[in-house]
Each structure stands twice: as structure tokens, then as C-alpha cells.
N, C-alpha and C positions, 0 to 999 in steps of 0.2 A: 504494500500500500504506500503509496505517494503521499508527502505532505502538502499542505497547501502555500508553503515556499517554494519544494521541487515545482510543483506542478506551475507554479507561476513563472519563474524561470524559465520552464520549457515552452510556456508561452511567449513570454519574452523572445527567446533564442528564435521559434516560429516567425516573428514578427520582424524580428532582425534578420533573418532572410528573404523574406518574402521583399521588405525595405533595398535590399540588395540587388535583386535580381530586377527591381522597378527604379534604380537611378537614371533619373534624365528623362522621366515619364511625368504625364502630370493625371495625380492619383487625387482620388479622394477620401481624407483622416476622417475615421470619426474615434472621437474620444470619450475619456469614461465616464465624464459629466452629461454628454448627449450631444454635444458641438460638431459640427460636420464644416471642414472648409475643403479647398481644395489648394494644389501646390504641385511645384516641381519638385522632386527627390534630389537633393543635391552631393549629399553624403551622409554615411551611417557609418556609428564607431558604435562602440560597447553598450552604451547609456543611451546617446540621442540618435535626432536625426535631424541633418541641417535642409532646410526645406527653401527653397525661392515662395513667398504667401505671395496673390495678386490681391492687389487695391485697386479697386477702380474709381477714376479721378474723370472730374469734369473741370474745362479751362476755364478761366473766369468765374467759376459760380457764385460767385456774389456779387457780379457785374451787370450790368447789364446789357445783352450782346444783341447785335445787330447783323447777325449772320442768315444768312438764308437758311439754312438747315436748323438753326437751331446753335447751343455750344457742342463744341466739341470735344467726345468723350475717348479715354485712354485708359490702359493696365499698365499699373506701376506696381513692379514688384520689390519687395523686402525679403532679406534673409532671416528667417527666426530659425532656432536651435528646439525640439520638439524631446522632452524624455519619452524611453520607448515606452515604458510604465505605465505615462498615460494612454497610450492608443489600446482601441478596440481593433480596428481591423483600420484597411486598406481594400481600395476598388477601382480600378483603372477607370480611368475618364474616358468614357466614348463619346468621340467626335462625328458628328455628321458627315461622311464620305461625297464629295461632288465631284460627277462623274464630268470630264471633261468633254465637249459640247461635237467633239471630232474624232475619229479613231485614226490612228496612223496605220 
């Protein structure tokens, strides 16, 4: 029988591979409060996992703009450092595939 440190552990280890084999992907964290964002996997050591987080920014928003479309919106990403401790899982981000309009 397992205790409930081995077994957490071996969760941990679980997650620290899984983290591994998704560097350079952009996944989706959920953690053990309930929180879900998403990131790029930047690097995993022993403890953490260093993640690119996107923020999404709008230009001017306290201005007021005079643009035809409207302001214009951007992803600015930050570095935050993630303990593996906290995570539940991991889930690769599916993107919408558009098929190009011609075949060669």
C-alpha cells in the first residue's frame, strides 16, 4: 500500500513528464483551486514550470480613438514560474485548422 506522499509524488513525476514532452506547445493548466488559463510550456525542472501566460491588451483604452475598426487589440505575453504541486492536469490547445483556398 502506497502512502499519500508516495502517491502524490508519483503524481507529481506524471505531470512533470507529461510538462516535458509539451515544451513549446501552448496547453491548457488547470489548477487545484479551479483556475484554468492557458500558456506556452517554456521549461520544466524538478518543482516548477516556467510558462510564457498571454494578456490580452487593447491600444489606447482609455483614449479615445478614432479608428475605423475600432482600437486595436494585441497578446502580450509574460513569463510566470508555475509549482508542479499546484497543477491538476494539462490539455493541449486545439486550434482551428484552415485549409488553404488552392491545392498544389
Amino acid at each position: 500500500m502506497y502512502s499519500n506522499k508516495e502517491n502524490y509524488n508519483r503524481e507529481e513525476g506524471n505531470l512533470q513528464d507529461k510538462c516535458r514532452s509539451l515544451i513549446s506547445y501552448h496547453v491548457i493548466f488547470t489548477m487545484r483551486d479551479g483556475r484554468m488559463f492557458d500558456g506556452i510550456i517554456e521549461d520544466v525542472d524538478r518543482d516548477n514550470v516556467t510558462v510564457l501566460v498571454g494578456e490580452d491588451m487593447v491600444e489606447g483604452e482609455g483614449e479615445s480613438n478614432n479608428r475605423q475598426f475600432g482600437p486595436r487589440r494585441f497578446r502580450r505575453y509574460s513569463r510566470r514560474r508555475i509549482p508542479l504541486a499546484s497543477l491538476i492536469g494539462l490539455s493541449l490547445l486545439a486550434y482551428p485548422y484552415i485549409f488553404p483556398p488552392f491545392l498544389f
